[in-house]
PyMOL Python script that loads the backbone (N, CA, C, O; Angstrom):
from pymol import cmd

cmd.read_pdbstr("""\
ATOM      1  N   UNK A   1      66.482  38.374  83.823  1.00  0.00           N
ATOM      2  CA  UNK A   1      67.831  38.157  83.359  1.00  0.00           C
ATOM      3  C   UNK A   1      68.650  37.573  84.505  1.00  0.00           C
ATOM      4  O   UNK A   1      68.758  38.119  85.603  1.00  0.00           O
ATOM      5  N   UNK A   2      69.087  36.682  84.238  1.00  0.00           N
ATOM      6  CA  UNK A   2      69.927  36.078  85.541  1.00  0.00           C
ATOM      7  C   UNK A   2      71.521  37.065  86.075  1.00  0.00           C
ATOM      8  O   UNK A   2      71.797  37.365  87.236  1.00  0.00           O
ATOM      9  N   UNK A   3      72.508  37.457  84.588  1.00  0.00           N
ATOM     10  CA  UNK A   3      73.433  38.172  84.981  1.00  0.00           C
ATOM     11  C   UNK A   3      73.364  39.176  84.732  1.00  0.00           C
ATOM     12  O   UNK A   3      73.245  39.736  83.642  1.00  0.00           O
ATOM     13  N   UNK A   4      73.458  39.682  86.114  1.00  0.00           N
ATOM     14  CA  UNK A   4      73.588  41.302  85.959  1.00  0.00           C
ATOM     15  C   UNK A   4      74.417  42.160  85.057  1.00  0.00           C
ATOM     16  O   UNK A   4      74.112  43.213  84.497  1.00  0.00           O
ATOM     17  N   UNK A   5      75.890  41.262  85.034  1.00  0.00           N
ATOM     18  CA  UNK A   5      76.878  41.976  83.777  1.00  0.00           C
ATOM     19  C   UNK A   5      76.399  41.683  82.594  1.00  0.00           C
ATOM     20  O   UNK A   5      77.184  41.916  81.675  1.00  0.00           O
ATOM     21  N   UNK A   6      75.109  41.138  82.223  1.00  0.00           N
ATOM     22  CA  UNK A   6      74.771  40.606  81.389  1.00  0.00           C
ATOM     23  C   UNK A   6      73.958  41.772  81.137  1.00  0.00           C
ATOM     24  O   UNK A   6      74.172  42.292  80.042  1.00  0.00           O
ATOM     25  N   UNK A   7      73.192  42.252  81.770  1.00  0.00           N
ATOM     26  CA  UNK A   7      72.201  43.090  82.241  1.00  0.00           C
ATOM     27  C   UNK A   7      72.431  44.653  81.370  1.00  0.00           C
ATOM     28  O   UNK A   7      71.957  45.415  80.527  1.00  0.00           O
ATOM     29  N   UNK A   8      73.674  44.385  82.433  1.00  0.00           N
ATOM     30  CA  UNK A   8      74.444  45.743  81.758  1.00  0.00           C
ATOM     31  C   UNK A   8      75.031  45.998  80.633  1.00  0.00           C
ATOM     32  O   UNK A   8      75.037  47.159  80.225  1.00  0.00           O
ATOM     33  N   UNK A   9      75.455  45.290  80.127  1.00  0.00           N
ATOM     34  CA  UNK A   9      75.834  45.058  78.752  1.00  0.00           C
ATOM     35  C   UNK A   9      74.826  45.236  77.657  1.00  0.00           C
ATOM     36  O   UNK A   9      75.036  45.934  76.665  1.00  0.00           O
ATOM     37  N   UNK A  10      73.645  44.523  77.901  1.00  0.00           N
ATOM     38  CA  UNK A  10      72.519  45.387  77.455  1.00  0.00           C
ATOM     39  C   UNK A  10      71.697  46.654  77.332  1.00  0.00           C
ATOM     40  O   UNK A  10      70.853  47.030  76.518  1.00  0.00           O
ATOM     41  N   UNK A  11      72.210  47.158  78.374  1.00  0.00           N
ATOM     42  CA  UNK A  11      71.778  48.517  78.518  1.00  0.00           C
ATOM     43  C   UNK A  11      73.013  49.374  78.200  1.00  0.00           C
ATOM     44  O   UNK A  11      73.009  50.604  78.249  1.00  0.00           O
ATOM     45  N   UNK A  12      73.850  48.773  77.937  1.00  0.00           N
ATOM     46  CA  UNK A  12      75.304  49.579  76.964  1.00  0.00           C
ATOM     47  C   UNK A  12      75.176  49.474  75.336  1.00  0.00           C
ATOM     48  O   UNK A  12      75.541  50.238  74.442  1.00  0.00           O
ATOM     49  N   UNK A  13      74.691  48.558  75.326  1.00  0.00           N
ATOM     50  CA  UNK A  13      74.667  47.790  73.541  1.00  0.00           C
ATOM     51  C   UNK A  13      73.910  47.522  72.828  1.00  0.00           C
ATOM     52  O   UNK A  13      74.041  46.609  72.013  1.00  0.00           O
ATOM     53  N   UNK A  14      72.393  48.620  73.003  1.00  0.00           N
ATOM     54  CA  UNK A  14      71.304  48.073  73.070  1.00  0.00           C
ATOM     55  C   UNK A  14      70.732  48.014  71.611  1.00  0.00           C
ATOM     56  O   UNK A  14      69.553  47.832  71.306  1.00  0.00           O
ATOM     57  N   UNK A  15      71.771  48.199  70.790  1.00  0.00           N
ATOM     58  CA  UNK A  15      71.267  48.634  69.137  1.00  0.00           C
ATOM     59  C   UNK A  15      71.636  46.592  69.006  1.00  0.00           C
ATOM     60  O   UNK A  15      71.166  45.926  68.083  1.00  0.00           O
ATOM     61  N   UNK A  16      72.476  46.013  70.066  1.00  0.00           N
ATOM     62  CA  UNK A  16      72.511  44.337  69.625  1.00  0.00           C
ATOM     63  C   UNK A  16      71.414  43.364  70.388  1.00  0.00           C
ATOM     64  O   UNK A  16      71.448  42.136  70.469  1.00  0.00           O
ATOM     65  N   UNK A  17      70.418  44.291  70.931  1.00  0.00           N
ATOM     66  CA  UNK A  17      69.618  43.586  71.663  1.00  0.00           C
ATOM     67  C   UNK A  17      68.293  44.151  71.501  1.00  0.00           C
ATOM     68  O   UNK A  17      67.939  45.329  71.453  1.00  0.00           O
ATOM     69  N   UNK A  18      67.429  42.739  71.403  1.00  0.00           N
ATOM     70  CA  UNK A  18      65.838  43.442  71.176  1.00  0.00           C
ATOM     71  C   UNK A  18      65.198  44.545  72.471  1.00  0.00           C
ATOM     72  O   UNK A  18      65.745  44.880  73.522  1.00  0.00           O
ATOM     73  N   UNK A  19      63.964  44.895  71.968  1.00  0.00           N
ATOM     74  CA  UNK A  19      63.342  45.139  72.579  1.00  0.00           C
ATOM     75  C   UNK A  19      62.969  44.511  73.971  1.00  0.00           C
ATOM     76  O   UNK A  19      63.225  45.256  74.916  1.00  0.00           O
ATOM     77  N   UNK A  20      62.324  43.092  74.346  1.00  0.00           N
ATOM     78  CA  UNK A  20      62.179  42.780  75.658  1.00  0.00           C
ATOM     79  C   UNK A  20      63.452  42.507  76.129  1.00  0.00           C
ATOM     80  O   UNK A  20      63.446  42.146  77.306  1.00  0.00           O
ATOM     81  N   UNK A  21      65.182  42.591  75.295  1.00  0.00           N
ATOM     82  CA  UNK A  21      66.020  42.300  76.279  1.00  0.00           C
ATOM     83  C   UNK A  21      66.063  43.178  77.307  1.00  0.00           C
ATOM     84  O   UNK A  21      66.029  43.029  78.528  1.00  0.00           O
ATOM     85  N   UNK A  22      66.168  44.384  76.400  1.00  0.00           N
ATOM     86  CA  UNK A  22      66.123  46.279  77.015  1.00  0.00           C
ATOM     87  C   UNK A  22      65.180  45.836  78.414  1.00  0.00           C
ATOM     88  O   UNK A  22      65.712  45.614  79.502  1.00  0.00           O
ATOM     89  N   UNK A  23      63.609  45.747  78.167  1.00  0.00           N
ATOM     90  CA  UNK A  23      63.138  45.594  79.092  1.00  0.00           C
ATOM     91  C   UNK A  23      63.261  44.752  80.422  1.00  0.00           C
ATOM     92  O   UNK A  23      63.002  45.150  81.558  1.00  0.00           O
ATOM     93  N   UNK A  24      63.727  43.460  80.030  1.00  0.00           N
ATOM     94  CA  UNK A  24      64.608  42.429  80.832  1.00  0.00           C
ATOM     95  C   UNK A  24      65.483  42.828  81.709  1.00  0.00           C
ATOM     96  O   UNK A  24      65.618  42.639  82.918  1.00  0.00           O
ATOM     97  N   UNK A  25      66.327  43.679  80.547  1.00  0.00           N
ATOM     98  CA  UNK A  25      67.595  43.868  81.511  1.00  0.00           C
ATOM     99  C   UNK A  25      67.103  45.114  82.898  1.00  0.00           C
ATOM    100  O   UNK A  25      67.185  44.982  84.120  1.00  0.00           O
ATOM    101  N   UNK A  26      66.741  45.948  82.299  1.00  0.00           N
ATOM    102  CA  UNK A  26      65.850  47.209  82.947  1.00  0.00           C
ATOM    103  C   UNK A  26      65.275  46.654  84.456  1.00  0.00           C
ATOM    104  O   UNK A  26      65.331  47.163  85.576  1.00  0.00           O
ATOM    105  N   UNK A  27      64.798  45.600  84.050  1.00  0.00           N
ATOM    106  CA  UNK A  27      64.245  44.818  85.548  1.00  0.00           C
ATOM    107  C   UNK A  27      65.554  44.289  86.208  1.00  0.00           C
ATOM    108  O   UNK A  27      66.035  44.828  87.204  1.00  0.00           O
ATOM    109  N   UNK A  28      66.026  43.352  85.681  1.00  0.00           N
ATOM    110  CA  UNK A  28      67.152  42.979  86.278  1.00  0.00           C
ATOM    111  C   UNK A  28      67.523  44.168  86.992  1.00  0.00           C
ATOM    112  O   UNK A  28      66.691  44.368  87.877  1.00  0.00           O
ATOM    113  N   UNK A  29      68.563  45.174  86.975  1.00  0.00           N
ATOM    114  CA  UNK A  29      68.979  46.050  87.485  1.00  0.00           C
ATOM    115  C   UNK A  29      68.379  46.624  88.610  1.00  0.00           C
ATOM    116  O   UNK A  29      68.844  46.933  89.707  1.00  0.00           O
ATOM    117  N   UNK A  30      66.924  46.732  87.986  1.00  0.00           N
ATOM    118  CA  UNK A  30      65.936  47.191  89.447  1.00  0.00           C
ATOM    119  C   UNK A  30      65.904  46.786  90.407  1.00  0.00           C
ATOM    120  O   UNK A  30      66.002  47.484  91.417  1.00  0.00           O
ATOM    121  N   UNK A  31      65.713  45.145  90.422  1.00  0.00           N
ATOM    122  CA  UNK A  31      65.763  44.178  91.096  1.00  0.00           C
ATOM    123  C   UNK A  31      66.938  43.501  91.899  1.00  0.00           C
ATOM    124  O   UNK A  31      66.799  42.540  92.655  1.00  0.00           O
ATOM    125  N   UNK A  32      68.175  44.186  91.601  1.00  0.00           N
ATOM    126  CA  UNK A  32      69.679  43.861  92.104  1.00  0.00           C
ATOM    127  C   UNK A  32      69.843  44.561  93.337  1.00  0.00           C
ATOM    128  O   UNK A  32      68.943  45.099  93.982  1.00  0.00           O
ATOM    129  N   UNK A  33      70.749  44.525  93.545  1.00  0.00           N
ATOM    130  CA  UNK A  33      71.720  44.492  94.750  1.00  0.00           C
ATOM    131  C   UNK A  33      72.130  46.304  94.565  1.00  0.00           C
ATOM    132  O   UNK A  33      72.233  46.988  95.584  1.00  0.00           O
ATOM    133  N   UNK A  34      72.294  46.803  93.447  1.00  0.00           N
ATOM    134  CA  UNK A  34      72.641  48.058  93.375  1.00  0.00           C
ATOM    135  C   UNK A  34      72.608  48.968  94.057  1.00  0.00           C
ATOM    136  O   UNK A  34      71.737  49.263  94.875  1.00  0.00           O
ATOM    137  N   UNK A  35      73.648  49.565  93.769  1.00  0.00           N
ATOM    138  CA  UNK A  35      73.339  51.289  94.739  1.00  0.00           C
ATOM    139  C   UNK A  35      72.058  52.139  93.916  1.00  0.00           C
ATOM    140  O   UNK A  35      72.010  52.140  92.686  1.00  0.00           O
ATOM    141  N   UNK A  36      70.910  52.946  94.875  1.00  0.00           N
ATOM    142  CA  UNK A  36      70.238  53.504  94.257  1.00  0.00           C
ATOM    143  C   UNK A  36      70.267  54.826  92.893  1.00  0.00           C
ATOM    144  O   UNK A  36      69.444  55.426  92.202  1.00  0.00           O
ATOM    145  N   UNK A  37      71.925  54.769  93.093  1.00  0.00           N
ATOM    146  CA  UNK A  37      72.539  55.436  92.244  1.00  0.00           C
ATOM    147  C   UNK A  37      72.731  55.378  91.024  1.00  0.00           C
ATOM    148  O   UNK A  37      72.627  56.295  90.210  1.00  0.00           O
ATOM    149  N   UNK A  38      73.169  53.743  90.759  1.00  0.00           N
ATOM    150  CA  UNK A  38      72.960  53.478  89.848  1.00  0.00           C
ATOM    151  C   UNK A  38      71.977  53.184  88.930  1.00  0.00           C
ATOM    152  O   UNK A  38      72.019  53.370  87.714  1.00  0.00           O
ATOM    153  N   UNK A  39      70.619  52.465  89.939  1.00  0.00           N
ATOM    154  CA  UNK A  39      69.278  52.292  89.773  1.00  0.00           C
ATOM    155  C   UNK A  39      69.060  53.451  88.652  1.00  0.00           C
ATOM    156  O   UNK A  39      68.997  53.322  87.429  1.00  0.00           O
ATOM    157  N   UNK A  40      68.993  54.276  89.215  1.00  0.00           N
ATOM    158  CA  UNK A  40      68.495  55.750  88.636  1.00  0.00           C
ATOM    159  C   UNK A  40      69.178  55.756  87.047  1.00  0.00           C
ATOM    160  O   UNK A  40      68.605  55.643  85.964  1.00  0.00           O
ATOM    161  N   UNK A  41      70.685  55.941  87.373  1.00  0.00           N
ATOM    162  CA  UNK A  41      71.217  55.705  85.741  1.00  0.00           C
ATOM    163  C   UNK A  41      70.498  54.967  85.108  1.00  0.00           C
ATOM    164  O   UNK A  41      69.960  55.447  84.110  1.00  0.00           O
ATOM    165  N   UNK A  42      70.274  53.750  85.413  1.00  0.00           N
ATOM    166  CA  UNK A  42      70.270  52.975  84.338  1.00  0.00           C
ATOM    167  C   UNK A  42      68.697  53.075  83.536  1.00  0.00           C
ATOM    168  O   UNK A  42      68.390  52.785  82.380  1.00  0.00           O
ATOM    169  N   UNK A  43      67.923  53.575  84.601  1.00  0.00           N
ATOM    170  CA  UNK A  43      66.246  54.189  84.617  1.00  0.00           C
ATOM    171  C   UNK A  43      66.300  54.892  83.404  1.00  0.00           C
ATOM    172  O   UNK A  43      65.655  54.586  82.402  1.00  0.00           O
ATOM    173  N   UNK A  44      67.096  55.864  83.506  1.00  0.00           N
ATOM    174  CA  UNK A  44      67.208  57.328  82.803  1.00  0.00           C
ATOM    175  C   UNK A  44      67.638  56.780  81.386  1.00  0.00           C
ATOM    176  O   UNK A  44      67.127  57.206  80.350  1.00  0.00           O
ATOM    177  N   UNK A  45      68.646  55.773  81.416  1.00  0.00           N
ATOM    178  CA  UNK A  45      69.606  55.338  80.217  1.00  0.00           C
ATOM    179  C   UNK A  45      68.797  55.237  79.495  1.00  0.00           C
ATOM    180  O   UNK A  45      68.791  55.951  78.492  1.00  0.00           O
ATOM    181  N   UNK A  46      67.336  53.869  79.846  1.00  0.00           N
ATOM    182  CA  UNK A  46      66.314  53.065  79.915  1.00  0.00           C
ATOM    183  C   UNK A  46      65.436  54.288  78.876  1.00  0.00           C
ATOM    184  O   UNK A  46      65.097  54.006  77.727  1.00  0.00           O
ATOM    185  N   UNK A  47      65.219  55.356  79.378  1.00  0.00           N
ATOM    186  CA  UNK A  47      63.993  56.268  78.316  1.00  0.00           C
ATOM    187  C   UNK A  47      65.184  56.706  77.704  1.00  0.00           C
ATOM    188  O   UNK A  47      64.631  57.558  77.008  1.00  0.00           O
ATOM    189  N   UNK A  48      66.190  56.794  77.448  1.00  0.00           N
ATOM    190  CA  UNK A  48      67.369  57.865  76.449  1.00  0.00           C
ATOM    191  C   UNK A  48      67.349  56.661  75.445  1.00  0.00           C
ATOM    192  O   UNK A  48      66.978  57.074  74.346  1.00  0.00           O
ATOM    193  N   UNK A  49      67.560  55.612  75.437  1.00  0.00           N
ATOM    194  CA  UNK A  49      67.222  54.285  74.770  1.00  0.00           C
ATOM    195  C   UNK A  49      65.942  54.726  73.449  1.00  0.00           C
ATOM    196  O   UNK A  49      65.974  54.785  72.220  1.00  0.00           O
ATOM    197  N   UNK A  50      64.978  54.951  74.418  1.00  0.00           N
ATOM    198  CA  UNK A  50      63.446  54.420  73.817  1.00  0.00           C
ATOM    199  C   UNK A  50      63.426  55.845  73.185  1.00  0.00           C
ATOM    200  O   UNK A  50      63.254  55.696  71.975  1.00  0.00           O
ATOM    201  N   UNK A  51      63.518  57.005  73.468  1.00  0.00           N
ATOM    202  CA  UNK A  51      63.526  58.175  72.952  1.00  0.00           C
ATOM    203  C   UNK A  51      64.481  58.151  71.560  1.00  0.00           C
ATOM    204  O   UNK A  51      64.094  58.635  70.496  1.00  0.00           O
ATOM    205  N   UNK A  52      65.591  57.604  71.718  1.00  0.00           N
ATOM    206  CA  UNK A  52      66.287  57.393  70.239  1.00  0.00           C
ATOM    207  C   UNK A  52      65.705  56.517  69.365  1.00  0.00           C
ATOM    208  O   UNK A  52      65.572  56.630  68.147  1.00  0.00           O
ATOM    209  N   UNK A  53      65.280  55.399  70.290  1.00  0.00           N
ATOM    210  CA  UNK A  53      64.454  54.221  69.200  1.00  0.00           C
ATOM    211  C   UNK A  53      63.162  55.279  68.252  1.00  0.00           C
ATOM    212  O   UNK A  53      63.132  55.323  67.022  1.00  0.00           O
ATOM    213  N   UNK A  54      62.407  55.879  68.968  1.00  0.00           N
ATOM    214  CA  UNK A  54      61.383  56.343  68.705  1.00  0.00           C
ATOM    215  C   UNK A  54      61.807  57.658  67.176  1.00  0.00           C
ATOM    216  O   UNK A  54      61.172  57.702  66.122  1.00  0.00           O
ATOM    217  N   UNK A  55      62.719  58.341  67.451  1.00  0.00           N
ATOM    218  CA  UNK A  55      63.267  59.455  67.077  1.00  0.00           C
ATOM    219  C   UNK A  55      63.354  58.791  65.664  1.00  0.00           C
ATOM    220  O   UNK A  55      62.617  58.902  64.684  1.00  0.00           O
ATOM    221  N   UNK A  56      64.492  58.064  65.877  1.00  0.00           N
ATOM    222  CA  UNK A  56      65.282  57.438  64.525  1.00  0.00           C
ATOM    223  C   UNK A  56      63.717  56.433  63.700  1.00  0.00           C
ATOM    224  O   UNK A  56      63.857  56.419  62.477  1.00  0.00           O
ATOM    225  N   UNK A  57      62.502  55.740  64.136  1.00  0.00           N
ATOM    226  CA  UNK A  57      61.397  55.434  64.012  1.00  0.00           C
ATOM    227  C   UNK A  57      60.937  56.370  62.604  1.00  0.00           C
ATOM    228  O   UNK A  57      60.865  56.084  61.408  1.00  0.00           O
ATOM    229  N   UNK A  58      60.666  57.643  63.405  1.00  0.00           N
ATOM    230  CA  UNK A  58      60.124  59.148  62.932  1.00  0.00           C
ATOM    231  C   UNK A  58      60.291  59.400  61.615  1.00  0.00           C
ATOM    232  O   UNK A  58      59.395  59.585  60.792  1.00  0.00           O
ATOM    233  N   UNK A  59      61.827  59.404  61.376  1.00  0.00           N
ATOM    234  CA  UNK A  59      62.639  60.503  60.265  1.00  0.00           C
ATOM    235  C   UNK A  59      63.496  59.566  59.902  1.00  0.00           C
ATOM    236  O   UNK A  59      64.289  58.954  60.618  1.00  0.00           O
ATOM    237  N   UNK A  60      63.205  59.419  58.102  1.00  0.00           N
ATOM    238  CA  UNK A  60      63.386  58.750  57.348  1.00  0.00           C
ATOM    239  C   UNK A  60      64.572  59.151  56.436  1.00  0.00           C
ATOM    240  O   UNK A  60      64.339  60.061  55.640  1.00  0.00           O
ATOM    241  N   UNK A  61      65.958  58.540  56.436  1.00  0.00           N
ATOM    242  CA  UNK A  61      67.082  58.860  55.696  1.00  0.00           C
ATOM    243  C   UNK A  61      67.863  59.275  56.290  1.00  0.00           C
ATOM    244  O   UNK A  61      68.932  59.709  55.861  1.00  0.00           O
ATOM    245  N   UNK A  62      67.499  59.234  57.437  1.00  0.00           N
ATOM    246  CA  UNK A  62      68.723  59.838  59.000  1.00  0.00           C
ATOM    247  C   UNK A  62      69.089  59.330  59.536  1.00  0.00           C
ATOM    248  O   UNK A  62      68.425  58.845  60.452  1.00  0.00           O
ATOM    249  N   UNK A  63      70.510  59.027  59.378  1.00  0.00           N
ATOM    250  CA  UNK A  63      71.641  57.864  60.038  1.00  0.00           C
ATOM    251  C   UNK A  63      71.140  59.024  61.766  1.00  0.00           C
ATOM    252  O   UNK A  63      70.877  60.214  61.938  1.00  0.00           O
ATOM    253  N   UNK A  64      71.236  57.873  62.622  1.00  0.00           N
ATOM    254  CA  UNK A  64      70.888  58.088  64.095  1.00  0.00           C
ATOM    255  C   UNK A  64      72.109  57.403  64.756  1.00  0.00           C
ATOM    256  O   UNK A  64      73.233  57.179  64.307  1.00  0.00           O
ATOM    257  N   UNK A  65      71.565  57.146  65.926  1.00  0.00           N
ATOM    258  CA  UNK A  65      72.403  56.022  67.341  1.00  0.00           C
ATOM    259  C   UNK A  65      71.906  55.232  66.767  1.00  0.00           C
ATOM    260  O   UNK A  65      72.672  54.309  67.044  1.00  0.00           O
ATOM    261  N   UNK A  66      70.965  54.679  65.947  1.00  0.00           N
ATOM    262  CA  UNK A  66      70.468  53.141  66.084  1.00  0.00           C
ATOM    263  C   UNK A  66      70.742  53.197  64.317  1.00  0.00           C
ATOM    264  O   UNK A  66      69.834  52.880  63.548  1.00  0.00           O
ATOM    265  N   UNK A  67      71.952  53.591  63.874  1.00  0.00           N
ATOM    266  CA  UNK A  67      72.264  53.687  62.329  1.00  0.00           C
ATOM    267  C   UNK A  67      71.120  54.178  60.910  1.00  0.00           C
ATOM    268  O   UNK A  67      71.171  54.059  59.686  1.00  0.00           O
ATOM    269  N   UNK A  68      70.185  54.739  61.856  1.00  0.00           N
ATOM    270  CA  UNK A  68      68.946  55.186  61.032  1.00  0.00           C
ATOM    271  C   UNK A  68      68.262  54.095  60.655  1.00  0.00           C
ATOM    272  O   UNK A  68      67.235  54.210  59.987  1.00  0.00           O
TER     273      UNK A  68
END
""", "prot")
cmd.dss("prot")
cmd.show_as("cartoon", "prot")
cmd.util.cbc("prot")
cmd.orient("prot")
């Protein structure tokens, strides 16, 4: 991903962005300038993401984070 605010925005909004953006952006961030502080957030965000994707996946008729 070239912009990082770009980056981030993806990892804020991620129900408007596919799958390899998530992953894209995920690198991007890694790969920045960041404080290791944030690194970490955005790591963590990164499986809280995939854990809802997966969840809402599961169980059928259940409005979720990702609108069921």
């Amino acid at each position: 991903m070239k912009d990082l605010h770009r980056a981030v925005d993806v990892m804020h909004h991620p129900y408007q962005y596919s799958d390899l953006d998530l992953e894209q952006a995920l690198e991007a961030i890694q790969g920045s300038r960041l404080k290791p502080f944030y690194k970490e957030y955005y790591k963590r965000l990164y499986k809280r993401i995939l854990q809802c994707k997966a969840k809402n996946e599961d169980v059928e008729e259940k409005i979720g984070y990702f609108g069921g």
